[in-house]
C-alpha positions as CSV (number, residue, x, y, z in Angstrom):
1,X,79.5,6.7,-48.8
2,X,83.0,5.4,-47.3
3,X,83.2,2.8,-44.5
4,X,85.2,6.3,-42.3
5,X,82.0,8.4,-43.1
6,X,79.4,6.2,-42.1
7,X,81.4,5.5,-38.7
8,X,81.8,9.0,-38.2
9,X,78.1,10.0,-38.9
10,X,77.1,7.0,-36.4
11,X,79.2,8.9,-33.8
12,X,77.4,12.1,-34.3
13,X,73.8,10.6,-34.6
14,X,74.7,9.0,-30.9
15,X,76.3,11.9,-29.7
16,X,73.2,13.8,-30.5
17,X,70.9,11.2,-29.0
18,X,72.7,11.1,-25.4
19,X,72.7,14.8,-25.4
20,X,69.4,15.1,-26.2
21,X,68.8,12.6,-22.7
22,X,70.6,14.8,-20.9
23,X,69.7,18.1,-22.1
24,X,65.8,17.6,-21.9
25,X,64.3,16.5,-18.6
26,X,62.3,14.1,-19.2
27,X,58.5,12.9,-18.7
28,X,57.8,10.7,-15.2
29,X,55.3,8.4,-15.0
30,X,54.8,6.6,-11.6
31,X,52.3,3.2,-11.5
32,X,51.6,2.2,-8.0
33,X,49.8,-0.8,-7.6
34,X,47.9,-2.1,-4.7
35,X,48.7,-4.9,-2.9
36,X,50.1,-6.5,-5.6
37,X,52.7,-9.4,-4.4
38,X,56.1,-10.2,-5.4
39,X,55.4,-13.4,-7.2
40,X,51.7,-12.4,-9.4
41,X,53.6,-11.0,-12.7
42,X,54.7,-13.4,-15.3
43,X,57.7,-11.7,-15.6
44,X,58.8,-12.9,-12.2
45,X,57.6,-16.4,-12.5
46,X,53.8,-16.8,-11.9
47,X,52.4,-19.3,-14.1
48,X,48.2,-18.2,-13.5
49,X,48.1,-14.5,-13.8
50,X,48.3,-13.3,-17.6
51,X,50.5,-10.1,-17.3
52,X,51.6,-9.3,-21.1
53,X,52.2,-5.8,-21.1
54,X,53.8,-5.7,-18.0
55,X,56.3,-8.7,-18.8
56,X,57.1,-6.2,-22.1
57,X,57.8,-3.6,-20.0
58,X,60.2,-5.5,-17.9
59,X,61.6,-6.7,-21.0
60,X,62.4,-3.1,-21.9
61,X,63.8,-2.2,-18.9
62,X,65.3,-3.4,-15.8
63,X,63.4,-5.5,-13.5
64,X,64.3,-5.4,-9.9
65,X,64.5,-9.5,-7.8
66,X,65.1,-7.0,-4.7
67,X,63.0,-4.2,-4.1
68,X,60.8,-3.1,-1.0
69,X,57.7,-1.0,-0.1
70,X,59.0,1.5,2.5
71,X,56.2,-0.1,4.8
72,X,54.1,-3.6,4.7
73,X,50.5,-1.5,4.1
74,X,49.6,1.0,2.0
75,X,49.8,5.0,3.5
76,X,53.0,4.4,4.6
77,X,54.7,3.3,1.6
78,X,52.7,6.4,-0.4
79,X,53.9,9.3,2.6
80,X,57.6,7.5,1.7
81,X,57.1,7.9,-2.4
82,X,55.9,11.2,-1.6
83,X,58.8,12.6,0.9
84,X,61.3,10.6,0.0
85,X,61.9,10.0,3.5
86,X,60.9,7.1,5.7
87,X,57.4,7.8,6.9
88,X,58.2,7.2,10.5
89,X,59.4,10.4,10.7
90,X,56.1,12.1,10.8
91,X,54.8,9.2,12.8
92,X,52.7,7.8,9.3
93,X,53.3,4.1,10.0
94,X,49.7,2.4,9.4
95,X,46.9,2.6,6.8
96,X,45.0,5.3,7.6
97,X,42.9,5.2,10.0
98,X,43.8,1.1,10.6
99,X,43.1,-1.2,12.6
100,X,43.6,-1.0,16.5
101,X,43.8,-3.8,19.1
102,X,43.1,-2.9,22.4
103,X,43.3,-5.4,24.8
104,X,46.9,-6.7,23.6
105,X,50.0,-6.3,25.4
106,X,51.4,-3.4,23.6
107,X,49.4,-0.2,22.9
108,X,50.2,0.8,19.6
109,X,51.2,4.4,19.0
110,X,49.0,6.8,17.3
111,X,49.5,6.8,13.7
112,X,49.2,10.5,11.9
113,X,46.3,10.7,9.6
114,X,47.7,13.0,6.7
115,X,51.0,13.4,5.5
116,X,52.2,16.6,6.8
117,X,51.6,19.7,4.6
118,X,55.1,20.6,5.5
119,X,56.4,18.0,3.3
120,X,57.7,19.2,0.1
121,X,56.4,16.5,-2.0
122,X,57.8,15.2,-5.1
123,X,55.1,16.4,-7.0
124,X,55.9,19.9,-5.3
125,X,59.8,19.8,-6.5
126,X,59.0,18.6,-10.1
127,X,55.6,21.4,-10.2
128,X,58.3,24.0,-9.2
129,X,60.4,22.8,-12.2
130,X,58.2,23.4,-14.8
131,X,56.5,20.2,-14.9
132,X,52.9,19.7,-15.5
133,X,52.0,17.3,-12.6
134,X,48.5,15.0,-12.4
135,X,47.5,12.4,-10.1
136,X,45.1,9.8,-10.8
137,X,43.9,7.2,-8.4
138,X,44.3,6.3,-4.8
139,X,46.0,9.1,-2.3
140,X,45.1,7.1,1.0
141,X,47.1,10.4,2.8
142,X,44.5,12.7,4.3
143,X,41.1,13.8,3.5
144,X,39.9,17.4,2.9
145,X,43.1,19.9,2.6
146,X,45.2,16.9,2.6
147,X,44.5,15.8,-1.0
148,X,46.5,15.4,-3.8
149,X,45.7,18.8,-4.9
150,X,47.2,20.6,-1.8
151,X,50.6,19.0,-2.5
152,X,51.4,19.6,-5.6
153,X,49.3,18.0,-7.9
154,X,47.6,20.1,-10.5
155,X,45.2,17.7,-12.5
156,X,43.9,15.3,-9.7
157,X,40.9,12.8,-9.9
158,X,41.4,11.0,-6.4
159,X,39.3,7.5,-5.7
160,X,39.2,4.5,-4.6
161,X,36.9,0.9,-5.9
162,X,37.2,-1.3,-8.7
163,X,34.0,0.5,-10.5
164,X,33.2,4.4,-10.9
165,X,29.4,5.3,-10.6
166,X,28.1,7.1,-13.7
167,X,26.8,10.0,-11.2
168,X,30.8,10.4,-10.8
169,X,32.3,10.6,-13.5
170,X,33.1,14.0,-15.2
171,X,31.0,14.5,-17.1
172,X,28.1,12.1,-15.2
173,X,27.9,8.6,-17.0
174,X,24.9,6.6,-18.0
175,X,26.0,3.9,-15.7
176,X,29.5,2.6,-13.9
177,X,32.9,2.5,-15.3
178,X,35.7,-0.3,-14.4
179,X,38.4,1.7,-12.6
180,X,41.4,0.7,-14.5
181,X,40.1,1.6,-17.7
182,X,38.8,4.9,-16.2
183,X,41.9,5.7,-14.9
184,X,44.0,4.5,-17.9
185,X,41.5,7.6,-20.1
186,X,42.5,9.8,-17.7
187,X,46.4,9.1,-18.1
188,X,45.8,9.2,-21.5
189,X,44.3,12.5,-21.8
190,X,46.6,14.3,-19.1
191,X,49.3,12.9,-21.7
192,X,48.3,14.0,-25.0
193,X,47.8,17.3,-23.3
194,X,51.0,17.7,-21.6
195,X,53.6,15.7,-24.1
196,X,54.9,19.4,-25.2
197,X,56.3,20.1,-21.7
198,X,57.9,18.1,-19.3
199,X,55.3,16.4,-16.8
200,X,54.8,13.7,-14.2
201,X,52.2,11.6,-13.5
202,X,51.5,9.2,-10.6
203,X,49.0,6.6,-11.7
204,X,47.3,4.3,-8.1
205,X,44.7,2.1,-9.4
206,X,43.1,0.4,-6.5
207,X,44.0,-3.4,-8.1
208,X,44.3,-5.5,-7.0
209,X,43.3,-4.9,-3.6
210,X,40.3,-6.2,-1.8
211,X,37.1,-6.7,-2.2
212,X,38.3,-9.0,-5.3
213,X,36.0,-8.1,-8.2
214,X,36.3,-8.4,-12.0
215,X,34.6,-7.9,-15.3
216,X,32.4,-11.4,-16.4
217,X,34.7,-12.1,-19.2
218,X,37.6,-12.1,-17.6
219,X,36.0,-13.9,-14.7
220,X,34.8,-16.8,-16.7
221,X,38.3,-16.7,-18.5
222,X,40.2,-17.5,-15.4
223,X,37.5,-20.2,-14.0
224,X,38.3,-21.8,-17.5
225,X,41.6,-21.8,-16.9
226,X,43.9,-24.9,-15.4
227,X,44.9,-23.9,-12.2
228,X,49.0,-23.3,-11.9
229,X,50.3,-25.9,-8.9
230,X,51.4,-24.4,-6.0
231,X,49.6,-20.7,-6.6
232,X,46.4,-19.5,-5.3
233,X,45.4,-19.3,-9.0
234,X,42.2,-17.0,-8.0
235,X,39.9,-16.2,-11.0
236,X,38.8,-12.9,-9.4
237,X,42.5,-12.1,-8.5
238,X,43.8,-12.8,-11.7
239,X,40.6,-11.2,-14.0
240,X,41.8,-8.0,-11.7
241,X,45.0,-8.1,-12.4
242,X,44.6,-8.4,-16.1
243,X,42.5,-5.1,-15.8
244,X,45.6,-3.7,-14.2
245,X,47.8,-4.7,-17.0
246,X,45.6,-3.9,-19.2
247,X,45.6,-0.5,-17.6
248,X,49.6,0.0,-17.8
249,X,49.6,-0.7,-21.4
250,X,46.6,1.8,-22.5
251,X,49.6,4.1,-20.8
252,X,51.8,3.0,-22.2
253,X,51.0,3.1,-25.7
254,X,50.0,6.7,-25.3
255,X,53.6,7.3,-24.5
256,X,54.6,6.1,-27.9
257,X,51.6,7.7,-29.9
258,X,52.7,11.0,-28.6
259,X,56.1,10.1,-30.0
260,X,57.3,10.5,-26.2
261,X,58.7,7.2,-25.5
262,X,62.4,8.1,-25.4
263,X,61.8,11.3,-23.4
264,X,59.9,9.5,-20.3
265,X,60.8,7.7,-17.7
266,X,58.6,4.9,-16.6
267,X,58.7,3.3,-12.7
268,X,55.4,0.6,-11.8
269,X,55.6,-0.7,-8.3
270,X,53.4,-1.9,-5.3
271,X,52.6,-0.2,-2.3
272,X,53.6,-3.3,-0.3
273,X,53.1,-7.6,-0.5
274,X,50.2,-9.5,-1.4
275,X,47.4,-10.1,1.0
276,X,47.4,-14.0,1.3
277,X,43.5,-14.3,2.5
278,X,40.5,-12.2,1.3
279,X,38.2,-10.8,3.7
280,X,36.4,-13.8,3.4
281,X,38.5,-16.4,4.3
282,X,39.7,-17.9,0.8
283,X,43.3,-17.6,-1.1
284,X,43.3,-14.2,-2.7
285,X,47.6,-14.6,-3.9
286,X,50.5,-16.9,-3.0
287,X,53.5,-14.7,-1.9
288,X,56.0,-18.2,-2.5
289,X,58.6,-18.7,-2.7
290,X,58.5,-15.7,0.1
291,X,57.0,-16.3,3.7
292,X,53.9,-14.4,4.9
293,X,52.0,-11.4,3.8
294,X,51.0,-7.6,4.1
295,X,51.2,-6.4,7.1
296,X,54.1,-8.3,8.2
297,X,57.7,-7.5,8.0
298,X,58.6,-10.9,6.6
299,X,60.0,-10.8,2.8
300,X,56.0,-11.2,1.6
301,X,55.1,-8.3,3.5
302,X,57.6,-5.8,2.0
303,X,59.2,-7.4,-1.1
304,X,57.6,-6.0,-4.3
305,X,57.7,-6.1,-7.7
306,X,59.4,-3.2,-9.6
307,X,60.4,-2.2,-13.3
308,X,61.9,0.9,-14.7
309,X,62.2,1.6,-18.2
310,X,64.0,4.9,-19.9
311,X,65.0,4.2,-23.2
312,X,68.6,5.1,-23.9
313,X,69.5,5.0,-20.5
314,X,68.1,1.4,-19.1
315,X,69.4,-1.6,-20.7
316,X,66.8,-3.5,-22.2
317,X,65.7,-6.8,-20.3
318,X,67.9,-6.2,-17.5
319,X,67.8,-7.2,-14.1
320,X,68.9,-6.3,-10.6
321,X,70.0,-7.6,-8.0
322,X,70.3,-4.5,-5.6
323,X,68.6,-3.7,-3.1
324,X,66.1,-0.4,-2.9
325,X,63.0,1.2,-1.8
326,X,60.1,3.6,-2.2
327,X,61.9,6.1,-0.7
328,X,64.3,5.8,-4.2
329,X,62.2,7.2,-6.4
330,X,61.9,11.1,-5.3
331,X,65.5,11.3,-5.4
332,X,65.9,9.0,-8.9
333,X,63.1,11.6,-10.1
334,X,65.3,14.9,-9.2
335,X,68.1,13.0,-10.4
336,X,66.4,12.4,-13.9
337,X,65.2,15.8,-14.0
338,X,68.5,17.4,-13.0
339,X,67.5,18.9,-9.9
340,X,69.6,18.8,-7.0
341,X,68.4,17.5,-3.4
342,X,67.0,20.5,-0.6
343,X,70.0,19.8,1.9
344,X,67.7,20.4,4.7
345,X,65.4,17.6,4.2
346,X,66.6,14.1,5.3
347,X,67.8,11.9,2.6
348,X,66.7,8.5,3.7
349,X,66.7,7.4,-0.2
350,X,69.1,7.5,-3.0
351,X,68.6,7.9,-6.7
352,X,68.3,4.4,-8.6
353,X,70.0,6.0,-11.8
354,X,73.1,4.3,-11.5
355,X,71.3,0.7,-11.4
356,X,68.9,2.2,-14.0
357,X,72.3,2.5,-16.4
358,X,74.0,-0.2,-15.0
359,X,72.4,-3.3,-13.1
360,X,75.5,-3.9,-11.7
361,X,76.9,-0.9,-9.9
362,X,76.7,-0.3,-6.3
363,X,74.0,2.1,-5.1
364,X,76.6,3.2,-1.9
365,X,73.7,2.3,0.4
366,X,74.4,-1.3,2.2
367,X,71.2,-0.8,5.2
368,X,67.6,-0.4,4.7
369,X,65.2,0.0,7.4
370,X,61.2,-0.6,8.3
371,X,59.1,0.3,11.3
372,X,55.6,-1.1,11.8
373,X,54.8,-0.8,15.3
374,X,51.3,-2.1,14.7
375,X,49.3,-5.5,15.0
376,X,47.9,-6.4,11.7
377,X,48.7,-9.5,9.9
378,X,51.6,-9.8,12.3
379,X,53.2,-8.5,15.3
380,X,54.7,-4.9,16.4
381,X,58.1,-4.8,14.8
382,X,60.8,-3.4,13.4
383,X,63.7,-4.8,10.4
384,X,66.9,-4.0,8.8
385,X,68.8,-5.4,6.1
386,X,71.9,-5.1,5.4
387,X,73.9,-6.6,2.5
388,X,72.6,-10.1,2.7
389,X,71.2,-10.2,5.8
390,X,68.3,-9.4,7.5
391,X,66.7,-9.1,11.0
392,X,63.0,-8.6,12.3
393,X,62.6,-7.3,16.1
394,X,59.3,-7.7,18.3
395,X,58.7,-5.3,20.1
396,X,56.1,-7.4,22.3
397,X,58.4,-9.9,23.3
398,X,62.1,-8.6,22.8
399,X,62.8,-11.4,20.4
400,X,64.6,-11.2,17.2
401,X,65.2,-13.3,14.1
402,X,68.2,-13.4,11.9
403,X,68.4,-14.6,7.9
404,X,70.2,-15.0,5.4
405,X,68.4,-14.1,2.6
406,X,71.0,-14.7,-0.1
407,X,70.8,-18.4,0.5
408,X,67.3,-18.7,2.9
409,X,64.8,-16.3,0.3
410,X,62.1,-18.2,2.1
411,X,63.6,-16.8,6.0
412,X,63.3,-20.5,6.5
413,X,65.7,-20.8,8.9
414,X,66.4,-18.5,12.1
415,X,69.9,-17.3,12.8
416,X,70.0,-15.4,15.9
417,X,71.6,-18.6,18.2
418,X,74.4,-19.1,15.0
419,X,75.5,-15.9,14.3
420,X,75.0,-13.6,18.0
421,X,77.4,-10.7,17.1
422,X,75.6,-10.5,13.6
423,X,72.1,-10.2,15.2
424,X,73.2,-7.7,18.1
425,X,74.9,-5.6,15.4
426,X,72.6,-5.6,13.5
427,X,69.6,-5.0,16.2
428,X,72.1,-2.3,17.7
429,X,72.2,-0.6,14.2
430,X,68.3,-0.9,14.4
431,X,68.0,0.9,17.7
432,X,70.1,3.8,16.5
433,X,68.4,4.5,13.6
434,X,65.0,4.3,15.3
435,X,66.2,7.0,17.3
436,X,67.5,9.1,14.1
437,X,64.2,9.3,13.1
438,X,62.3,9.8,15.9
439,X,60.4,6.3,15.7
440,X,57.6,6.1,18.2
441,X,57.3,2.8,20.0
442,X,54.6,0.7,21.4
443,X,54.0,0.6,25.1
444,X,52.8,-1.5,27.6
445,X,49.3,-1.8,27.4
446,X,47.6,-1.1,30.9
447,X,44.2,-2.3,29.5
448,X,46.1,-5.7,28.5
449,X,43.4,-8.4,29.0
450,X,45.0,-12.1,28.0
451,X,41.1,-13.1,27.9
452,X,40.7,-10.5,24.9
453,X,43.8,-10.0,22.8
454,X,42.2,-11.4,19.6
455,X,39.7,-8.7,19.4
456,X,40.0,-6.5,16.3
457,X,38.2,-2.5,17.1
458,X,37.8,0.1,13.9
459,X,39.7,2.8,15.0
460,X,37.5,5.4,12.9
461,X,34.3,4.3,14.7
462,X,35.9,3.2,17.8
463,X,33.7,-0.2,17.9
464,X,34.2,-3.9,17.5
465,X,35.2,-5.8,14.1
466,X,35.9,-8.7,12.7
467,X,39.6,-9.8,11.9
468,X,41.1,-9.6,8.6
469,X,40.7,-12.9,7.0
470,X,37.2,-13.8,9.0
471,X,35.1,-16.3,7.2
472,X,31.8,-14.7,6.1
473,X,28.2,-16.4,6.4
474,X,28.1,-19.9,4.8
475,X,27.4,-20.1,1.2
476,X,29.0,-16.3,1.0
477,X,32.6,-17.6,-0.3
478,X,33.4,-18.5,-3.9
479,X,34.2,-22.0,-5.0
């Protein structure tokens, strides 16, 4: 065969290929870890945690430096993934039911416990489609009539825990079942049944949240190990995470046994930072180099790890520097699947397809947002960023803090008192937009009792609790 032949056949075969991309919508699977922190994978720098299917993913795709949860807990980062809008919209802006202090200055608003059943999800819009669409894990957005299976989701198996009881597992087991690799069957079997039509899949295993727990292997593998300097290095944390990896890759590899690996799109994220302290008091994960934790609007609260692959389309290995958020993917999904946006439903994200195909191209979007009017493992506040820079609000004291995070990563150094007309733009731009989306706001707290503003109170039970973080009995903690 001539040298012209062979370069024109090459041309057809890749013509073929793209339009075969374009012309099939393809399979969407969606991994959403649990408080999983910005610097636990190996593929962005930890040097504990073993992470090896994870760190191939990301070297088959494109690994984001700069990407947030839409909220610094869990429900509402999930009510963003599954609206596509910013969950303070329908007033979903803690974990549901939280936490609640009563006797600080600022009453917390009440936070919505469901995501509306108004919401088109994006399981609703892809359903609609033609996809088949399961769900397998943590919802965390409503109880009965509020489930995964009233919005959208066809094949559901919703839970929460590190272990499944035999008596729960379909059909009953003859004893309990690590979650990961319970979950990781299910994916596999909703894929080998679905790999003829299109289909999504959102896969929340409850890792790596707490209680930390682990199998005994990999527990005695990590208290083997040398401990990393500088990291938390946590045997239980890092046994779990395995499981989690461990958990990505059984997917992962049923992709490419069902020969589907071309035809699917691929997203893992977290639902917000890693939590710092255990309930018990000791080093779960080390956020460094970014400062504080969940439930705070600081970089370790909201920065989270995040790789896409879709072969063909992402370049392998890549990385991003762009900034995006959970509200991206419902759009990037529709995008994928060639489905236009509803024009009456705010668009508060934008599809990450252009960054997908090119790291470098601008995603039109300079401003991202966050509301978390709520005391947790911080204050009542608000943020924006914009471009390189960022500012936080509280709300209990007025004050603000500016940073520049292209050259301060660890918001090291505050500045408001440098740079005024940067921080009142910025905190003006902050206002308006709270107002856009009808943010509700903390008030002042007639029942505010200096004496008492430590207390933490279950809001499910209405009664007294400890604080997260609170040592247990002596002799409870690990070594």
């Amino acid at each position: 065969m001539s040298l012209v032949c062979r370069i024109f056949l090459t041309i057809l075969c890749s013509a073929a290929t793209a339009g075969s991309v374009a012309a099939k919508p393809p399979n969407i699977v969606l991994i959403v870890a649990d408080d999983l922190g910005w610097a636990d994978l190996g593929c962005y720098g930890n040097r504990f945690n073993e992470t090896p299917r994870l760190d191939k993913l990301a070297t088959q795709g494109v690994r984001f430096t700069d990407f947030y949860s839409a909220g610094p807990v869990c429900s509402p980062t999930r009510a963003a993934i599954q609206s596509g809008q910013y969950q303070a919209r329908f007033g979903l802006t803690a974990h549901i039911p939280g936490h609640w202090r009563p006797f600080e200055k600022l009453a917390e608003p009440p936070c919505a416990l469901e995501l509306p059943l108004e919401v088109v999800t994006i399981a609703e819009r892809l359903r609609d489609a033609g996809y088949a669409t399961g769900y397998f894990g943590k919802w965390h957005l409503g109880g009965r009539g509020f489930s995964p299976k009233d919005q959208g989701y066809e094949t559901v198996d919703e839970r929460q825990g590190h272990t499944v009881p035999g008596r729960q597992q379909p059909p009953p087991g003859s004893g309990p079942r690590r979650a990961c690799d319970y979950l990781a069957e299910l994916t596999e079997k909703f894929i080998d049944t679905h790999k003829a039509k299109p289909f999504f899949v959102q896969v929340s295993p409850f890792a790596v949240h707490i209680p930390l727990d682990t199998t005994p292997q990999l527990k005695a593998k990590y208290e083997a190990k040398p401990k990393a300097f500088g990291y938390a290095s946590h045997p239980l944390y890092a046994g779990l995470l395995e499981e989690l990896d461990q958990c990505v890759g059984r997917v992962l590899d049923a992709i490419d046994r069902n020969g589907i690996t071309n035809d699917t799109l691929v997203i893992f994220t977290s639902d917000n930072g890693g939590l710092e302290r255990e309930t018990g008091g000791w080093p779960g994960t080390t956020n460094a180099p970014l400062r504080n934790e969940k439930g705070s609007l600081y970089e370790g609260g909201i920065r989270v790890p995040t790789i896409i692959r879709w072969p063909g389309v992402t370049r392998a290995g890549s990385v991003t520097g762009r900034p995006a958020i959970s509200t991206d993917f419902y759009p990037t999904a529709l995008d994928a699947a060639g489905l236009k946006p509803d024009p009456k439903v705010p668009a508060d994200g934008v599809s990450l397809l252009p960054v997908i195909r090119d790291p470098a191209a601008d995603l039109n979007r300079d401003t991202l947002f966050w509301h978390y009017p709520h005391y947790h493992h911080s204050r009542p506040s608000g943020a924006v960023r914009a471009r390189e820079w960022k500012l936080i609000e509280f709300f209990d004291t007025g004050a603000v803090e500016l940073y520049r995070l292209a050259e301060d990563l660890g918001e090291a150094t505050e500045l408001s008192a440098k740079y005024p007309p940067m921080a009142n733009a910025l905190r003006e731009r902050l206002r308006v937009w709270r107002k856009s989306v009808g943010a509700q706001m903390p008030q002042r707290n007639p029942a505010y009792d200096p004496k008492r503003t430590g207390e933490w109170w279950n809001r499910a039970r209405v009664e007294k609790t400890d604080a997260p973080g609170t040592p247990k009995a002596a002799g409870k903690n690990p070594p």
